[in-house]
N, C-alpha and C positions, 0 to 999 in steps of 0.2 A: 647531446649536450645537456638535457634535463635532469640523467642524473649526475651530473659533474658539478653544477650549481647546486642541485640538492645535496650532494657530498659537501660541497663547500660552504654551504651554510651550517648545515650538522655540526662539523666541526671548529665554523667558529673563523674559517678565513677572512669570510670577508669583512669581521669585523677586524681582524688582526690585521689587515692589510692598513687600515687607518692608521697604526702606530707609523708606518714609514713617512709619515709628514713629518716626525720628529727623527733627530740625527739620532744616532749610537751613541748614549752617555757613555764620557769617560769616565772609569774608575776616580775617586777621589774630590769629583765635579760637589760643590756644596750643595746643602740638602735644609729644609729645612726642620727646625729644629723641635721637638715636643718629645715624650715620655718613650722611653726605650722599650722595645716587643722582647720579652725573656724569651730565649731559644732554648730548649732541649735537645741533645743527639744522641740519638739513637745507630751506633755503629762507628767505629773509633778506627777506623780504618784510611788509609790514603786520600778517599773521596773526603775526608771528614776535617784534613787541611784546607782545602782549597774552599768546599762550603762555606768553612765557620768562616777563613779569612776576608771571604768575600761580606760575608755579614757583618764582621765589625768594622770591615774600609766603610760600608755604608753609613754607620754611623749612627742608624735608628736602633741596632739592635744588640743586646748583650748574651753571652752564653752563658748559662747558672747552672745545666745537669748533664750529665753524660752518662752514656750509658754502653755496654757491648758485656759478650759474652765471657771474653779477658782482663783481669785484673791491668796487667802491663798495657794495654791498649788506653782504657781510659787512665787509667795515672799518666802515661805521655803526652796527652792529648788534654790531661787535666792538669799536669804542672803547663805546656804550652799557652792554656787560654785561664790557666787564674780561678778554677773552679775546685770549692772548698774538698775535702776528701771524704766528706759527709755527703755531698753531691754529685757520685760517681758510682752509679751502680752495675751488676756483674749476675753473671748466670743467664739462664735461658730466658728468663722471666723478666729482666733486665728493662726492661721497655718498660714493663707494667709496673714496678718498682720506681720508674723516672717518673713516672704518668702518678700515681699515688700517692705520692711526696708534693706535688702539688707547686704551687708558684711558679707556675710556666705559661707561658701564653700561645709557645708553637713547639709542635715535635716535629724536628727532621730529621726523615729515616735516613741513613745511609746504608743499611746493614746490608748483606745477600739478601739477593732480590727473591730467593724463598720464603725469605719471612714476613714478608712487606703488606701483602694482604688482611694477616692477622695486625699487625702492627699498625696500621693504619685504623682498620675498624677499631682497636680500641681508643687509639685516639680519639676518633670521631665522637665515639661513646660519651670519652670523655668530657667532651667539648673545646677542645684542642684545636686549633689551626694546623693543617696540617701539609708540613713541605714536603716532598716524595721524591727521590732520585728512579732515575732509569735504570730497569728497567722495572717497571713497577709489577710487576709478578713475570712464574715462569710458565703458569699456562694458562689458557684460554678462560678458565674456570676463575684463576685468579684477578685474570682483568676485568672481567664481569666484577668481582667482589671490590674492584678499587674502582670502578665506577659508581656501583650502587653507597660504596662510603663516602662518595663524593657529594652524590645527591643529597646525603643524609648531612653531610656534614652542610651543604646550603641551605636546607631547612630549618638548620638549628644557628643560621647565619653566622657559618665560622667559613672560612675559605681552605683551600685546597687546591695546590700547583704542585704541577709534575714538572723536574727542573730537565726540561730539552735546552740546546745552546740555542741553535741556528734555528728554531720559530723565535727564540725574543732578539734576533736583528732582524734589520730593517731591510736591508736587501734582499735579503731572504723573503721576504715575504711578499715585499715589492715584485720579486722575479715571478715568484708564485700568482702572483694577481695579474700578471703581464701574459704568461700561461695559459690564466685562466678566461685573460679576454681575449686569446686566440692569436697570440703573437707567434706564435710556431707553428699554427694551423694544425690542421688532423696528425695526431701524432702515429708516429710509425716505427718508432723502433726506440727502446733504452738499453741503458748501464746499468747496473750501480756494482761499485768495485768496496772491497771492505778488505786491506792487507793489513796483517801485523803480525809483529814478534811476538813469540810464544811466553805466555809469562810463567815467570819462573816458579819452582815449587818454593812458598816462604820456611815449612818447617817441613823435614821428612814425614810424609806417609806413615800416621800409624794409629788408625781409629778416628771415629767422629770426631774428637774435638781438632785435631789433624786437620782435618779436612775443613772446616770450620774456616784455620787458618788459608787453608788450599781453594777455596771454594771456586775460585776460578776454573778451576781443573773437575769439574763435579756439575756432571748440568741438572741436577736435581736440585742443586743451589744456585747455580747461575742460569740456568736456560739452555745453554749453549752457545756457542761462540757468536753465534750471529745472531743471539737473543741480546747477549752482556754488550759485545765490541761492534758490531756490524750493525747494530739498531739504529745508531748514528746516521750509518747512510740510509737504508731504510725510511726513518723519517724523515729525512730531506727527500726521497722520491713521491712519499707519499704525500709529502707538503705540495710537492710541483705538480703531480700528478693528478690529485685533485679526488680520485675515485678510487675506490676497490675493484682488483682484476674480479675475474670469475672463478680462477683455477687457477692451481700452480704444476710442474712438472718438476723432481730434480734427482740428483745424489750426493751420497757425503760420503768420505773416508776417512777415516783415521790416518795417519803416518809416522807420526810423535809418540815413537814408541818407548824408546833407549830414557831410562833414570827419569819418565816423567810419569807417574801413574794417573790416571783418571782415566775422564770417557767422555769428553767433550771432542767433537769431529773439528780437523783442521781444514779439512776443504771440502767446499760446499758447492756446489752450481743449481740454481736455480732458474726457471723460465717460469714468469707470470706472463698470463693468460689474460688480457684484458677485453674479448670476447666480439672483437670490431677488426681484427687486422691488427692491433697495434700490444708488440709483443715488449717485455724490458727481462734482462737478463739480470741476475745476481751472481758475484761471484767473490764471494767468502773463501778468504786464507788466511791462514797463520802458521809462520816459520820457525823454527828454531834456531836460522841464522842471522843473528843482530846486523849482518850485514847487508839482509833485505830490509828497505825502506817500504814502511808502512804509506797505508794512502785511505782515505774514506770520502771518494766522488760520487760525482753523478753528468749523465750524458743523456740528455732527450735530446730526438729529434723528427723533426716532422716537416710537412711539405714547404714551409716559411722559413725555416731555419733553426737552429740549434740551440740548447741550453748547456749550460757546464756548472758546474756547483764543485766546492770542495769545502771540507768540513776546517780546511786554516783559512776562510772568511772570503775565498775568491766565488763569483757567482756573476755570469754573467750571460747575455745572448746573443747571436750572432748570425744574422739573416736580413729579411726585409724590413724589422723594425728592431737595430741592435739596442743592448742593452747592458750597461758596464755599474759593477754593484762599489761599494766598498773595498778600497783592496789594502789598506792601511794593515789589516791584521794576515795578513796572508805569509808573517815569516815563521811565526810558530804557532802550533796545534793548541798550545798552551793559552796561549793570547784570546782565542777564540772560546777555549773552554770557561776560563776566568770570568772576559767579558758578557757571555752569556750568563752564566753566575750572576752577576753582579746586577744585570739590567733585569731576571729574573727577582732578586730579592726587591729591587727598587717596585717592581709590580705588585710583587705580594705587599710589603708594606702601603701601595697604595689602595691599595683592592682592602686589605684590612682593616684602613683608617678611612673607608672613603663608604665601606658598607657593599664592596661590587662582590656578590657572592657566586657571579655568576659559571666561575670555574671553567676557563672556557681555556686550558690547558688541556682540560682531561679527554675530554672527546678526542682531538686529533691524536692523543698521545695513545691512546686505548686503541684509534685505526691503526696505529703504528705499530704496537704489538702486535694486535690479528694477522699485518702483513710478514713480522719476524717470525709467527706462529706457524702461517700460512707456510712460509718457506720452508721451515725447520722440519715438518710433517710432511711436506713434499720429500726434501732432502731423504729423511727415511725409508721413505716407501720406496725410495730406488729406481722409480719408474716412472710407481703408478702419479695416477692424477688425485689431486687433493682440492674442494672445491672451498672459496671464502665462507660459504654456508655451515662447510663440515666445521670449520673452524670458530667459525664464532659463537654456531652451538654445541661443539663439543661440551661432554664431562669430563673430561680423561683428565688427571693431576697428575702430577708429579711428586713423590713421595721419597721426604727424606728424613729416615731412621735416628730419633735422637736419645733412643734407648742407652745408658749409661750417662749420658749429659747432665750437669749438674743444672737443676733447676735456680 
């Protein structure tokens, strides 16, 4: 039990468990009012709707730069949000061209999570607040560097949040502290389940900047599937769980062969090793037919009774001490991703204007990658055993070739 409280203080639970004395703010709920945080973004993609839109429903903040490697990305995303076309910058360098131009108060990365490391540390450099989407690098090597920009960046009293949904609700966390005071007792066996449809290729296959567009399908840009899409659940086991296993066992295969190019594995199985008797299984897939329904759960259980989690806001327990969370957002996926967004920006603006440098996002988020890392290098080895150790000290990167790319 000593290191599970030592995990849980690392990371920061048990102060987060305090926020569940307050409800789940609604979007649109009034705020009060003083000087707007200028937002920069860095990555004009999908993820870069629902960010921004959630930052201006709040109301504190305005978006004045954009940035991504395609012209057409931010001209969309720059006629949508009203940003001048002097304020929209392109190439590889992109970032550091938003950041150099100056009059910005926070850069939110959205870009492929290969970049994000670099992009982050110059942020920091800059003196830059800096917001960071999941996942926040694709190897072990880079989570070390977006931790270390973290520290850096509290030294120089700017803040830094890694935008997870389900740690900024309140049930979520609650169930977690319920968990951790032994409502399920010794635990003995998990889940976590991570299904989806295969995404599509957005422009045919034909060179880096291709792939740029493809990057989902490239896990030297994304990770791999259950680094990008399965991290989801992953951080809610790791939320409930409390501690790092010791080892992992697993394997991956390919099957998404026909008109899809890349090299990201669609089915994965994993067993972590948590080194006491109590095992949790992973089990990553992604389909190519839209007629399979996606899911991103979780199932603990132990001698007391049961936990369920699902990432559209259901989370609940059921044993000797039940426990029934929120279930108002349980009919879309969407609803959950938004509202986490949104009670996310409300944090940072408070942590901003309030001086709380203390960044206690980054920790649990950083264990949360070691365990997607953990898996993924299991996964490959096909067998063998991969220890938490090998993983968090790893150097091994992941390298992706932008020879011909327009700086």
């Amino acid at each position: 039990m000593n290191n599970r409280r030592t995990f849980l203080k690392q990371t920061g639970l048990a102060a987060g468990a305090l926020a569940v004395t307050q409800p789940t703010r609604v979007m649109g709920q009034a705020k009060p009012k003083g000087p707007k945080l200028r937002v920069g973004i860095v990555g004009c993609g999908g993820r870069s709707y629902n960010v921004g839109e959630m930052a201006l429903k709040d109301g504190r903040y305005e978006i004045v730069a954009l940035a991504d490697y395609f012209q057409e990305a931010v001209d969309t995303i720059g006629e949508k949000y009203n940003v001048p076309a002097n304020r929209r910058y392109t190439g590889l360098h992109c970032y550091q061209r938003l950041i150099d131009a100056g009059e910005i108060d926070i850069i939110a990365i959205l870009s492929p999570p290969y970049f994000h490391p670099e992009q982050a540390e110059a942020a920091v450099e800059a003196g830059l607040h800096v917001w960071l989407a999941k996942p926040i690098a694709v190897d072990a090597p880079g989570v070390a560097r977006i931790e270390a920009a973290a520290k850096k960046a509290a030294a120089k009293q700017r803040c830094f949040l890694v935008d997870f949904q389900t740690r900024a609700l309140g049930q979520y966390q609650e169930a977690a502290r319920r968990v951790a005071a032994g409502d399920l007792g010794t635990l003995g066996y998990g889940e976590i389940e991570a299904t989806s449809t295969a995404f599509k290729l957005r422009v045919p296959d034909a060179g880096q900047e291709s792939r740029l567009k493809n990057w989902l399908q490239w896990k030297d840009l994304c990770g791999e599937n259950i680094i990008e899409f399965s991290i989801h659940a992953i951080d809610m086991a790791s939320l409930m769980i409390g501690r790092p296993p010791v080892s992992a066992t697993g394997f991956c295969e390919r099957n998404i062969i026909d008109d899809m190019p890349g090299d990201v594995r669609d089915i994965t199985s994993v067993t972590y090793d948590y080194g006491d008797g109590f095992k949790c299984v992973l089990r990553a897939k992604r389909f190519q037919h839209n007629k399979i329904s996606g899911g991103i759960d979780l199932a603990l259980f132990g001698e007391k009774g049961g936990l369920f989690a699902s990432y559209k806001g259901e989370v609940y327990i059921k044993g000797e001490n039940d426990f029934s969370g929120d279930r108002f957002m349980g009919e879309k996926i969407r609803g959950i991703y938004n509202i986490g967004i949104s009670n996310n920006w409300d944090t940072f603006y408070k942590n901003i204007t309030e001086g709380d440098f203390s960044q206690v996002t980054v920790k649990p988020s950083a264990d949360s990658h070691y365990l997607a890392l953990l898996a993924r290098e299991a996964a490959y080895g096909q067998g063998a055993t991969v220890t938490w150790d090998d993983i968090v000290k790893s150097k091994k990167t992941m390298e992706f070739d932008t020879t011909g790319l327009t700086i």
